[in-house]
C-alpha positions in Angstrom: 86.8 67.8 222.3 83.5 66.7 220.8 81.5 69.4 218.6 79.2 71.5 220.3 75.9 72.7 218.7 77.0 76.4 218.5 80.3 75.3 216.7 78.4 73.1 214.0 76.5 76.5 213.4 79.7 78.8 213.2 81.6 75.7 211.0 78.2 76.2 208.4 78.4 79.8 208.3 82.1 79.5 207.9 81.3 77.5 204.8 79.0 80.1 203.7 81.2 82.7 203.7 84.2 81.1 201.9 81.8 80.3 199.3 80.9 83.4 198.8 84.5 84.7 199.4 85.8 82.2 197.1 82.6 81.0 194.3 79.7 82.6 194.2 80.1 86.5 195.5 78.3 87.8 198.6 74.9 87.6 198.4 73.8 89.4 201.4 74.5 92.5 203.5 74.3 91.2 207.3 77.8 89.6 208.6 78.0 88.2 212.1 81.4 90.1 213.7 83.5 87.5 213.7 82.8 87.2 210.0 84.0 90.9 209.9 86.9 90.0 211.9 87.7 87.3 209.4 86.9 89.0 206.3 89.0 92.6 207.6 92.0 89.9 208.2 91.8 88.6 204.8 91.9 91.8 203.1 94.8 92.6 205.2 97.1 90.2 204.3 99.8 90.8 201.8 99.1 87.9 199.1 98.7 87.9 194.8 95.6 86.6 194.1 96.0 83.3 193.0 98.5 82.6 195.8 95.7 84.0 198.1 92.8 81.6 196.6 95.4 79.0 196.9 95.9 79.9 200.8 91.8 80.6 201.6 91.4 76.9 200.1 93.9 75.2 202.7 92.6 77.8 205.1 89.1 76.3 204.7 90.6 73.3 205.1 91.9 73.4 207.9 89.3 75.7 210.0 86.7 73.0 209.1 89.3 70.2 210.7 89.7 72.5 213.7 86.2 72.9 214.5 85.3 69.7 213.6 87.7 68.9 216.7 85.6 71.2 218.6 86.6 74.7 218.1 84.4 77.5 218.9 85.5 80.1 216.7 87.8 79.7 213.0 91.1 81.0 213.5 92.1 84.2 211.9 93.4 83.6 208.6 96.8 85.4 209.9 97.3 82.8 211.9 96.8 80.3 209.5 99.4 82.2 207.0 102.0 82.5 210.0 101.7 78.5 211.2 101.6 77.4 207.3 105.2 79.4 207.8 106.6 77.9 210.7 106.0 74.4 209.1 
């Protein structure tokens, strides 16, 4: 499935926000709600911090691959954790 206009938006302010999660620090107050979604699912997993860093890295990773294959949305990060597991 070919990228889509809307998805090469969402995949740029995906990037955003993992750089802020991960570099910089958030710089701003207004979050789309699937970035709350995201962020609220983050928070919620049960990770040390350099083992989470380490998992938000491959996570970015592999969310940009995904919507790079035409995603619409990133997949929660759960989700991510739980298929990392099964593998």
């Amino acid at each position: 499935m070919p990228e889509t206009k809307e998805n090469v938006v969402v995949l740029a302010q995906f990037s955003v926000l993992m750089d802020e999660l991960l570099r910089s620090g958030f710089q701003r107050g207004r979050f789309a709600p699937w970035e709350i979604e995201l962020l609220l699912d983050i928070e919620c997993c049960s990770l040390g911090d350099a083992a989470k860093r380490k998992a938000l890295q491959a996570y970015e990773n592999a969310v940009q691959a995904e919507m790079e294959n035409g995603a619409e949305r990133p997949m929660r990060f759960s989700e991510f954790l739980a298929a990392r597991n099964r593998n």
